[in-house]
N, C-alpha and C positions, 0 to 999 in steps of 0.2 A: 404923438398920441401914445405911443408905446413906448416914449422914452419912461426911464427910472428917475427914481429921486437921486440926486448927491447920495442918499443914506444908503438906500436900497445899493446903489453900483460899488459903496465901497466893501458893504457884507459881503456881496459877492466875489469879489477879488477877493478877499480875505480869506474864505473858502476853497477860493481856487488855490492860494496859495498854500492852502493845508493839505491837501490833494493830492499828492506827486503823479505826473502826467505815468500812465500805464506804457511797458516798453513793447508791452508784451509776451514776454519772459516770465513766469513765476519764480518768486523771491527762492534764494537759496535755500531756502531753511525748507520750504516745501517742495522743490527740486529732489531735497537728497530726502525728506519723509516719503513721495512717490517711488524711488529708486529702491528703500529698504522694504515699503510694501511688496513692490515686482521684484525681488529677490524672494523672499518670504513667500507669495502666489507663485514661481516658479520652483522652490524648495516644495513646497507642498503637492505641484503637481507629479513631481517627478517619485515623491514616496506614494503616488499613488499610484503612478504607472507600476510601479515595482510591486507593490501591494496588487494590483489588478493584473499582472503575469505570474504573480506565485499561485492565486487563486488558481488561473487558467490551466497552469501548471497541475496542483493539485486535482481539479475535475478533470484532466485527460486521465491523470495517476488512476482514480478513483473508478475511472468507467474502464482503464483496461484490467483492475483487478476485478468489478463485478463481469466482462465478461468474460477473462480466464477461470471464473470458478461458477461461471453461469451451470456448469451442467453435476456438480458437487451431489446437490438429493439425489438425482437419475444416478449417479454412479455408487453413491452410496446403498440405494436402493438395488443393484442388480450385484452389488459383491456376494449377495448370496447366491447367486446366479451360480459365478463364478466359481464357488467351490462347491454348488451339487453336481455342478459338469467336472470337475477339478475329480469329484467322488464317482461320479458314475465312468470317468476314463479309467483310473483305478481297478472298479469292481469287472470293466468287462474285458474282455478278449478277442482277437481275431478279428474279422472286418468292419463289425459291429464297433468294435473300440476305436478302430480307427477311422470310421466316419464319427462319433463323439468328439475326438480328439481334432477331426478338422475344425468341427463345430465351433468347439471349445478355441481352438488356438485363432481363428476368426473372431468371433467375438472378445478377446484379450488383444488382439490388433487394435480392431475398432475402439478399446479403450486408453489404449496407448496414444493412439491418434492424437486422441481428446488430452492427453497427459497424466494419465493415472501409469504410478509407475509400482510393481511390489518393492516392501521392502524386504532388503536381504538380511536375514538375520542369522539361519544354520551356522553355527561354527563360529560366531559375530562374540563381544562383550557386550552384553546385556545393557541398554540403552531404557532406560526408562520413558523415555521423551518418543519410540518408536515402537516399545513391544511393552507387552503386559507379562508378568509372572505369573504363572498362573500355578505352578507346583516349582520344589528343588530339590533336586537328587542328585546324591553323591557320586563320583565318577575319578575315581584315582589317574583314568588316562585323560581328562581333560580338567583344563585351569579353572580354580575358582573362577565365576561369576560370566564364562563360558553360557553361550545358549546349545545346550544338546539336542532338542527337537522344537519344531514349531506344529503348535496342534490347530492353529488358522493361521493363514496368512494376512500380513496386513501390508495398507495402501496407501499412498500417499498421492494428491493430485496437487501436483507441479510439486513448491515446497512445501503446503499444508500436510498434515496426519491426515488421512480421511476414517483410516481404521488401523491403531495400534495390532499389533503382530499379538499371539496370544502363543507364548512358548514358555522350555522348559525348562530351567538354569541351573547348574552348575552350581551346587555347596554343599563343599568340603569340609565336615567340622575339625575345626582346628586350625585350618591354614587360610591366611590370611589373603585379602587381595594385594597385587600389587607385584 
């Protein structure tokens, strides 16, 4: 009942024979195209590890400079602080001056702490990048471009400027630096 005709049984051999029996195995040629993919997916993950540790990298970077310069305004903002106790240890005397002067050397701790350091500039070559010029006079006993007084002190918190130095420099007409 469910035999085939003669015609029908030989189409189907005939098919079969065009058909090569499956081994199992995927043909060579798509063997070695999966291989170059998963090399290629492995190349890619590996520049992105690299890629997602520099990131990581850089945001540790980023957050320990915002919070070493976290307290930058507040210190900026109390430098005036600093040299009206700086002027009032100056103008007073006797025990009076010297509770000021604890005052004062207390509070320049407390910002030392934090990392505000003064810059030294007295008797220094005039740095543009840390002092400002603010007048120049002549001074035969000291070298051109020589800073002779500083008329405010200036700050620096860790390596930033916070406030360039405002002093007095050293020019000689005639004689050259160097």
């Amino acid at each position: 009942m469910n035999e085939k005709s003669p015609a029908l049984q030989d189409e189907d051999e005939a098919q079969d024979a065009r058909v090569p029996e499956s081994t199992g195995a995927p043909p060579r040629d798509e063997l070695a195209e999966l291989r170059r993919q998963n090399e290629e997916l492995l190349t890619k993950l590996k520049y992105l590890q690299a890629e997602f540790e520099n990131y990581r990298k850089r945001v540790d970077r980023d957050a320990a400079t915002v919070v070493k310069f976290a307290h930058e305004l507040l210190l900026s903002r109390l430098l005036p602080v600093v040299d009206e106790m700086d002027a009032a240890v100056a103008a007073l005397d006797g025990e009076a001056g010297d509770g000021v002067r604890m005052v004062r050397d207390n509070l320049v701790k407390i910002l030392q702490e934090v990392g505000l350091q003064e810059i030294p500039a007295k008797g220094r070559v005039f740095d543009p990048y840390e002092m400002d010029c603010i007048e120049q006079v002549p001074d035969p006993e000291l070298k051109d471009g020589t800073v002779k007084a500083v008329v405010r002190k200036g700050f620096r918190l860790h390596d930033r400027v916070l406030r360039p130095a405002q002093v007095i420099v050293v020019k000689n007409r005639g004689e050259t630096n160097g």
